[in-house]
C-alpha positions in Angstrom: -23.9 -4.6 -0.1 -20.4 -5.7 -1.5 -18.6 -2.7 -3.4 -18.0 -3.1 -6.9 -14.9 -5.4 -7.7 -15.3 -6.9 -4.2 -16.6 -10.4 -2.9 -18.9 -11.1 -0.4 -19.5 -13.8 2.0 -22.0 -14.2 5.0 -21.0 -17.5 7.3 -24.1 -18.9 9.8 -24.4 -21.5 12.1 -27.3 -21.8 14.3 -26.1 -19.1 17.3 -23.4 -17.7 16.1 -21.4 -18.0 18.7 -19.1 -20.6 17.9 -19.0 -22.0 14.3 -19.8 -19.2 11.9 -17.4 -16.6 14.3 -14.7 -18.9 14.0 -15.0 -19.3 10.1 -15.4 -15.4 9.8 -12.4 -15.0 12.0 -10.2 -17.6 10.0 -11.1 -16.1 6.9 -10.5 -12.8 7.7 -7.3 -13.6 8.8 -6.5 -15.9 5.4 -7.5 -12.6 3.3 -5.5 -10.2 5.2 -2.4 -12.4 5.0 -3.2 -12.7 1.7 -3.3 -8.9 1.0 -6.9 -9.2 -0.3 -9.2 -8.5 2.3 -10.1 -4.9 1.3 -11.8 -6.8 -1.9 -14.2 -8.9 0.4 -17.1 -7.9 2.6 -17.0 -10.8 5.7 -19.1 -11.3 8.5 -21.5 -13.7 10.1 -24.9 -14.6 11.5 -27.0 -17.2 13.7 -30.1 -18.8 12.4 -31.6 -18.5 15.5 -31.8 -15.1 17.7 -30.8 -17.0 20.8 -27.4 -15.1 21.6 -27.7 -11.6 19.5 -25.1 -9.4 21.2 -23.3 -12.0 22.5 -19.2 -12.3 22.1 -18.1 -15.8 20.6 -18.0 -18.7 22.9 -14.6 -18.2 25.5 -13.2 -21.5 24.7 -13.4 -20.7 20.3 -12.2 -17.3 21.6 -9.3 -18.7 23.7 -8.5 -21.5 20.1 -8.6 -18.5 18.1 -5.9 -16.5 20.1 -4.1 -19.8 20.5 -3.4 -19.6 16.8 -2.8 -15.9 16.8 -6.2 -14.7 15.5 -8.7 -11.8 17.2 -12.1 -10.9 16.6 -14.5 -8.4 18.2 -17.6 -9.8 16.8 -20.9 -10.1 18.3 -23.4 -12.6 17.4 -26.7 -11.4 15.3 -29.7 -12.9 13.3 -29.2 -13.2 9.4 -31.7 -10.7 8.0 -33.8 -10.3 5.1 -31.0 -7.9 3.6 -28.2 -10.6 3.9 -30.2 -12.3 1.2 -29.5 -9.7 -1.3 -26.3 -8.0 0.2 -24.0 -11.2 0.4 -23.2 -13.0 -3.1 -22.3 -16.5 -0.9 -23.9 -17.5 2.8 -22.0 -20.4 3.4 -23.4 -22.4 6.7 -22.3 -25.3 8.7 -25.2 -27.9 8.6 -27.6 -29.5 7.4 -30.2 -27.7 9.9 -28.7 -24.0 8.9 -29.2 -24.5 5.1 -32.9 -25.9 5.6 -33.6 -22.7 7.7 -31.9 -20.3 5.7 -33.1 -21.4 2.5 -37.0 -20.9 4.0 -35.8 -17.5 4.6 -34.8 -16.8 1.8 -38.1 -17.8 -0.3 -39.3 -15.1 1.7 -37.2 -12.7 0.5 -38.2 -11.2 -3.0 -34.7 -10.1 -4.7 -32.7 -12.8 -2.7 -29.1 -13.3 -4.9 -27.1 -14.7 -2.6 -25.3 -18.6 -3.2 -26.5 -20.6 0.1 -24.0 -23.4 0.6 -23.0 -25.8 3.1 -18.9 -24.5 3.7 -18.0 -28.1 4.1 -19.5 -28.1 0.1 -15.8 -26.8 -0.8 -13.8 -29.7 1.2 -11.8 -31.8 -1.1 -12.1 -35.1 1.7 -16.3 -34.0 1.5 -16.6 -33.4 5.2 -19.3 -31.3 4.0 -20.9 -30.8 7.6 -19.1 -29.4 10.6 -21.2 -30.6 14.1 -22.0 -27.5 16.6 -19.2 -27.8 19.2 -21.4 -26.0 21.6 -21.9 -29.1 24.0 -18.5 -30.8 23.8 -15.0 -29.3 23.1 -14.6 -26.7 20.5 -10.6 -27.4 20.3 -11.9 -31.4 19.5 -14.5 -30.7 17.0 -14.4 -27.2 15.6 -11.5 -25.4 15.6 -9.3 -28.2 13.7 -11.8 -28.6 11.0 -12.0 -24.7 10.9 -8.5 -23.9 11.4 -6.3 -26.5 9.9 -8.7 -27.9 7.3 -10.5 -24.8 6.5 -7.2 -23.2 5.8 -5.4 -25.3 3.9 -8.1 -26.3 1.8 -11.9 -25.3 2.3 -11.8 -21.7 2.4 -8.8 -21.7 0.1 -11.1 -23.3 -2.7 -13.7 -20.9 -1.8 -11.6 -18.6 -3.1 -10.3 -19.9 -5.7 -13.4 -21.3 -7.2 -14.9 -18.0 -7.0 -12.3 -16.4 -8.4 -12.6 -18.1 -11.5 -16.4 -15.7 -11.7 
C-alpha cells in the first residue's frame, strides 16, 4: 500500500511484457528526473498470467535503453490486493479495463481509479494497440516515450496533483 503523502499507480496490459513495463519504466524515469519518485509507489501487471516471471520483451528492452532508461522488472498477474493497494491502475485497452474492472467487483474494499492511460492524452489517443506481433519501436514505444512524456503521464500528474 502507498505510504502516507505518497501516490500510487499500477500500469497493466494484457502480458506485461511489453506495454505496461514500458509505461512503468518511462514513468519511473519522469519521477526520478523530476526529484519525486520517493512520493510514488510504481509498478505493473498483466491481465493474463501468460508470462509471470518473465523480463520485458528484448526489443521494448533494447527502445528503452535506446533512450537511456533500465528496468529489472518481471512480469506478474494484478492481484486482488492491487485493488486496494494502488489509488490509479491505469491500462492500455479496451480489453484490460473490461477484465480488470470484473476483477475488481470481486474484490470487496477495492479503492483503486481504473483508467484507460490514453484517458489522460490531450490528442485522445486513448488506446495504445499491443505491439507484441509487430514492431514495438513503430507502435509502442513513441506513443509511450515521446507522447507519454511530454504529455500523458505528465497530466497524470498533474491532474492528480490537484487531489
Amino acid at each position: 500500500m502507498a505510504a502516507t503523502g505518497s501516490k500510487s499507480v499500477l500500469f497493466v496490459c494484457l502480458g506485461n511484457i511489453c506495454r505496461s513495463p514500458i509505461a512503468e519504466a518511462v514513468f519511473r524515469k519522469m519521477a526520478t528526473d523530476s526529484g519525486v519518485v520517493d512520493k510514488w509507489v510504481i509498478d505493473s501487471g498483466a491481465t493474463s498470467d501468460w508470462n509471470t516471471g518473465s523480463s520485458p520483451d528484448t526489443r521494448g528492452l533494447a527502445c528503452l535503453r535506446n533512450h537511456g532508461i533500465e528496468t529489472s522488472h518481471r512480469a506478474r498477474q494484478v492481484t486482488k490486493d492491487d485493488f486496494m493497494n494502488f489509488e490509479y491502475i491505469l491500462c492500455m485497452d479496451e480489453s484490460n479495463l473490461s477484465d480488470l474492472n470484473k476483477k475488481a467487483k470481486s474484490v470487496k474494499n477495492s479503492t483503486a481509479k481504473i483508467e484507460l492511460l490514453g484517458s489522460y492524452d490531450p490528442q485522445n489517443q486513448r488506446i495504445i494497440k499491443d505491439p507484441y506481433y509487430v514492431s514495438i519501436q513503430l507502435n509502442c514505444f513513441p506513443w509511450l516515450s515521446f507522447r507519454t512524456k511530454s504529455h500523458v503521464l505528465m497530466c497524470f500528474i498533474f491532474k492528480i496533483s490537484e487531489y
